[in-house]
C-alpha positions in Angstrom: 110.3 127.0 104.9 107.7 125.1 106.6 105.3 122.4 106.5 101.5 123.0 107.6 99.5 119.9 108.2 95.6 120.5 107.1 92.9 118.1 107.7 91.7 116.9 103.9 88.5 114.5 105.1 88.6 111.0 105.4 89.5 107.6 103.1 87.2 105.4 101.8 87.4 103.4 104.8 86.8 106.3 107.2 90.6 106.7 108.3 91.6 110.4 108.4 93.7 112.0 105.8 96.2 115.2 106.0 97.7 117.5 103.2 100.9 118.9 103.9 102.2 122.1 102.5 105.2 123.0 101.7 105.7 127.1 100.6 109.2 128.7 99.9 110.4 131.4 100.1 109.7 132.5 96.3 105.9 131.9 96.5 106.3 127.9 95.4 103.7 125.6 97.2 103.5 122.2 97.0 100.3 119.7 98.7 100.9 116.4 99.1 98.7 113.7 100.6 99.2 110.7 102.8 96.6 109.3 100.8 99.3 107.1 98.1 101.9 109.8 98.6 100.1 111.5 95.8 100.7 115.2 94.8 97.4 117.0 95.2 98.4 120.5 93.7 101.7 122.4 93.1 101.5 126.3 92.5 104.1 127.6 90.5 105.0 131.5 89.9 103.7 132.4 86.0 105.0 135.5 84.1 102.1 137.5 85.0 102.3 137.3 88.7 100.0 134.7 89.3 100.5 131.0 90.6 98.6 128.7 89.2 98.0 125.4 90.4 99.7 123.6 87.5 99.0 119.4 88.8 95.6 118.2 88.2 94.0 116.9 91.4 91.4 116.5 94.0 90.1 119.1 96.6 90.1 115.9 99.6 91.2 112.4 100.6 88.1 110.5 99.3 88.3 110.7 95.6 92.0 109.4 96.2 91.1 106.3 97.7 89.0 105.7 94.0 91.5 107.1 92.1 91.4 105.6 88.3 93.1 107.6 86.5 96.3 107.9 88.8 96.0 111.4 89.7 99.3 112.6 91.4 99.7 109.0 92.1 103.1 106.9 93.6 103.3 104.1 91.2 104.5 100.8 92.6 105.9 98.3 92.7 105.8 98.5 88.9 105.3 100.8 86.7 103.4 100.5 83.2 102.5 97.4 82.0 103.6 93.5 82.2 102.4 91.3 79.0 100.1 88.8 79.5 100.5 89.7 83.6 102.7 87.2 84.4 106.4 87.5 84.6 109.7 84.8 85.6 112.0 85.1 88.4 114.7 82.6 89.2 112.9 80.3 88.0 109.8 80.6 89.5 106.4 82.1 87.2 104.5 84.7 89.2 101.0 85.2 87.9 99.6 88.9 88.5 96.2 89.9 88.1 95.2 91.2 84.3 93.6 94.7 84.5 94.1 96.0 81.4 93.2 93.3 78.8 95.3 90.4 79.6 98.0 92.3 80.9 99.1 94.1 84.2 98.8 98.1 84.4 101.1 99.4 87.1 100.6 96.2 89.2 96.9 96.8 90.3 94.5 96.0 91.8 95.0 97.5 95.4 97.0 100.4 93.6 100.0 101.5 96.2 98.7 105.2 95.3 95.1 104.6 96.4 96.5 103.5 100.1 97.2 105.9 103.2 100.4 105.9 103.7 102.3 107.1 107.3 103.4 110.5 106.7 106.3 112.0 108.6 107.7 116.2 108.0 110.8 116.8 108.6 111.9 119.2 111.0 113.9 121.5 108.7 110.4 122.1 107.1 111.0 122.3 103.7 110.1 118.0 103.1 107.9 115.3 104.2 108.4 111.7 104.0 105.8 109.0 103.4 106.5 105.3 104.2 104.8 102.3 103.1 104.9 98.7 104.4 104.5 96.3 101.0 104.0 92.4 102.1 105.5 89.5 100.5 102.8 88.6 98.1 101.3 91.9 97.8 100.2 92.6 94.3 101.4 89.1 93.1 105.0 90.2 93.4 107.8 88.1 95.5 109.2 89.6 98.9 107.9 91.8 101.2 109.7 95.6 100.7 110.0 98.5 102.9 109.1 101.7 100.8 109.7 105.4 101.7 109.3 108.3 98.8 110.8 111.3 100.2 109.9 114.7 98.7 111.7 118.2 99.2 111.0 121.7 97.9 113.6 123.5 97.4 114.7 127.4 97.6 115.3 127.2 94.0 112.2 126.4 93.1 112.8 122.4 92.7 110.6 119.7 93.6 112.8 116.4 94.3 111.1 112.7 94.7 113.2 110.6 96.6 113.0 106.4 95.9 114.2 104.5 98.9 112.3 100.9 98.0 114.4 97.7 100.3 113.3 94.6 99.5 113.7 91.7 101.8 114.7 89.5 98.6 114.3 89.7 94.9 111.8 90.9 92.6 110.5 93.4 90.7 110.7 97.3 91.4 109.8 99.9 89.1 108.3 102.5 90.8 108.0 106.4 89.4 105.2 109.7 90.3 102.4 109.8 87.5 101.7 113.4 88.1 99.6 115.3 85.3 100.9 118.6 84.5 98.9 121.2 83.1 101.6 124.3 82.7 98.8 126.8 82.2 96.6 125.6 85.6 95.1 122.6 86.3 91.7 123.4 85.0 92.9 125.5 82.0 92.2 123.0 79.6 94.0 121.5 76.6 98.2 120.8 76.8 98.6 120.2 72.9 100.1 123.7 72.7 102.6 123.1 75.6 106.5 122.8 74.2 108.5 119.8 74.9 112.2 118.5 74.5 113.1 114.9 75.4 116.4 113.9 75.1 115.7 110.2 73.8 117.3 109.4 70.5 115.4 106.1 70.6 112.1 104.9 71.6 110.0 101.3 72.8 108.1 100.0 70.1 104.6 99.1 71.1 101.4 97.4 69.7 97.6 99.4 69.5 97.1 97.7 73.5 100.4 99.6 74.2 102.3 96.7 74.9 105.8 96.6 73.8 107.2 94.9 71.2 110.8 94.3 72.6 112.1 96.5 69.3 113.6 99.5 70.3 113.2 102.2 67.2 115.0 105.6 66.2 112.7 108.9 66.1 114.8 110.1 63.7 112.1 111.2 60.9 109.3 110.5 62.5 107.1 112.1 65.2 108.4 111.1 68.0 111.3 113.1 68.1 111.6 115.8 70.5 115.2 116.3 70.2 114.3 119.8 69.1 111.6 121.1 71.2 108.1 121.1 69.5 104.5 121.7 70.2 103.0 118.6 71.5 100.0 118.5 69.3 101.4 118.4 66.3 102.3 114.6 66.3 98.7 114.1 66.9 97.0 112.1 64.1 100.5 110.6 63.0 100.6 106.9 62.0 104.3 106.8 63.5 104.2 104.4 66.7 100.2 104.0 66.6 100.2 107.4 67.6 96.6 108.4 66.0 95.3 105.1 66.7 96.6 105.5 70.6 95.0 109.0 70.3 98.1 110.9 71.3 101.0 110.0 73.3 101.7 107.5 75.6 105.0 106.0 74.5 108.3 105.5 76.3 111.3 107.1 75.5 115.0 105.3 76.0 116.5 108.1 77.4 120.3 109.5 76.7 123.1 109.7 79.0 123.3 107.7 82.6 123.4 108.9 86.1 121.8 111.8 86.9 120.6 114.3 84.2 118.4 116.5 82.8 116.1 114.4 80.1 112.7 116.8 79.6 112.1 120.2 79.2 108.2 120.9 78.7 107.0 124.8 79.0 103.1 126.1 79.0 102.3 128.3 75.7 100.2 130.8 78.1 101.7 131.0 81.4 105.4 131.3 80.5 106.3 128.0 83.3 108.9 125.4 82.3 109.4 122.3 84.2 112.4 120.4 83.7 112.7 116.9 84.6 115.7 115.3 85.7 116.1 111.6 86.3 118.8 108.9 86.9 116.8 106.0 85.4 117.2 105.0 82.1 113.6 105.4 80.0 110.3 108.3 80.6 106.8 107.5 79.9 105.2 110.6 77.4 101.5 110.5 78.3 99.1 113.1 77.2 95.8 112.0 79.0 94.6 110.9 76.0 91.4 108.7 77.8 91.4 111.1 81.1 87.5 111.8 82.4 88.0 112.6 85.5 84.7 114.8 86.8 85.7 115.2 90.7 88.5 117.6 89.6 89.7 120.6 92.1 87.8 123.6 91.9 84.9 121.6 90.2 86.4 121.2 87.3 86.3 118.1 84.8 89.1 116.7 83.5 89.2 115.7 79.9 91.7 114.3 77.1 94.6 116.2 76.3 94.4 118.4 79.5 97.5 117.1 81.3 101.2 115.9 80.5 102.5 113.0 82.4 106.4 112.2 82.5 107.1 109.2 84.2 110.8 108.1 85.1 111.2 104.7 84.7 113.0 101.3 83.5 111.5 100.2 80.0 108.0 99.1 80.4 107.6 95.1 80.5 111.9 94.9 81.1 111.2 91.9 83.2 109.9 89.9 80.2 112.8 91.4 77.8 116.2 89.9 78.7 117.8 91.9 76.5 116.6 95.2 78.7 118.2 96.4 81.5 116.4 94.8 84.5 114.3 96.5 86.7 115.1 93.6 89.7 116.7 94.4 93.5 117.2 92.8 96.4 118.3 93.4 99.7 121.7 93.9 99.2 120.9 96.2 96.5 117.4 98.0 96.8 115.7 100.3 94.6 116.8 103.9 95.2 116.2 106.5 92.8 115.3 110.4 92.3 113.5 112.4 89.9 113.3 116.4 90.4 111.0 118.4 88.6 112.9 122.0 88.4 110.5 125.2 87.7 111.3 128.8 86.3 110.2 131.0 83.3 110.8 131.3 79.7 113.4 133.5 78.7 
């Protein structure tokens, strides 16, 4: 394997940008830019020969400098949102800015996923590691952390995401990839006929503004259980968990088992691809682009609702303001370090 560096334009303040490519041996490419260590396209072998480009995306470095709609993106330092955007550590109330209502969605403004990042392949050629420099203060968040996301392609046709966040005290990490996944090709349009399996006998209860209630509910019965894999689409329009009110999905799901696993198995109704995701954290965001309007997509495309699947590894959304929930807080002594690997093959 290798990794070729391509020039992809500039940022939005004139800096200049790279993609870097990974290929394996079995056709498998993967672009990735140092523009918020964001996944800009993934091409994955279908059952008809083909391989499509199954993560939506830009075609260059500017739109990811603007990037609403998280494209690809490195989420950090937290994930999904904080109530009210204001959360207590040791004693001490940190006030964050509210962007979404009056609460804080994935700790923006000055998104980590909309900065360039320093980018560094490795020699082996089959990964590339992007590093980050996070002040103390940044975002509204305590201590100043040193973050690296590491990603590798593998001869098996695996993509792994790497977590190595060290925090020069405490505070709040959370970070995961917001990647939308269209299993058919990026610009192949709707995702409600794509199959999924979650293994999550529980989920976060959360109000219309997708904030979460701090009740933790069963799916049993209702639809959001994927224990049994099931089309997507047909939870659409169910009252369970605001879902027709939310206009789809985007819920998080406690996840079973600890330590390493496989927790997600979602395959595309037309190409024959199935991504699994495995994950040592404990919860995954389901998010089915239900407000995406995106119209700088690759290949000129526009990207509407329902046209990708985001999984998102993460701790329980708004854990910091839940005592009860496992807590998503490191220091230096013990920093954030996590993976998540996105494994591809075919349908049987």
């Amino acid at each position: 394997m290798s990794v070729s560096t391509i020039a992809f334009g500039t940022t939005k303040d004139g800096r200049e940008a790279h993609l870097y490519v990974i290929d394996n041996a079995h056709g498998m490419r993967v672009g990735l830019t140092d523009v918020g260590a964001c996944i800009a396209s993934l091409n994955v072998p279908a059952k008809d020969g083909s391989c499509p480009d199954v993560a939506l995306g830009f075609d260059s470095a500017l739109p990811y400098g603007t990037n609403p709609c998280d494209l690809g993106a490195i989420v950090g330092r937290n994930a999904n949102r904080i109530s009210d955007a204001r959360f207590e550590l040791d004693g001490t109330t940190y006030e964050l800015v509210a962007n979404d209502g009056p609460n804080n969605l994935h700790s923006g403004p000055d998104m980590w996923f909309e900065r360039l990042w320093e980018a560094t392949p490795d020699a082996e050629g089959n990964a590339v590691t992007f590093h980050l420099e996070s002040p103390e203060g940044d975002q509204g968040f305590p201590a100043a952390v040193d973050a690296t996301v590491r990603y590798v392609l593998t001869d098996d046709d695996a993509l792994e995401v790497h977590y190595d966040l060290r925090p020069d005290g405490r505070t709040v990490l959370n970070a995961t990839n917001h990647c939308y996944f269209n299993l058919n090709g990026h610009a192949s349009g709707s995702i409600l006929d794509h199959t999924l399996w979650v293994d999550a006998d529980r989920y976060t209860g959360c109000t219309v503004d997708l904030v979460t209630t701090g009740e933790v509910c069963d799916v049993e019965g209702t639809a959001m259980d994927f224990r049994e894999p099931r089309r997507i689409g047909d939870g659409i329009g169910s009252a369970d968990a605001h879902i027709a009110e939310i206009g789809g999905y985007d819920h998080n799901f406690v996840l079973n088992g600890e330590g390493m696993r496989t927790v997600a198995r979602l395959e595309g109704d037309r190409s024959g691809i199935v991504m699994e995701v495995a994950t040592d954290l404990p919860a995954i965001q389901l998010y089915i682009s239900n407000s995406l309007d995106e119209p700088r997509g690759k290949d000129g495309h526009r990207y509407g609702k329902h046209e990708g699947v985001c999984l998102e590894t993460q701790f329980n959304p708004d854990a910091i303001n839940k005592p009860d929930w496992e807590q998503p807080v490191f220091d230096a002594e013990h920093p954030f370090v996590s993976q998540t690997t996105f494994s591809f093959g075919l349908a049987e």
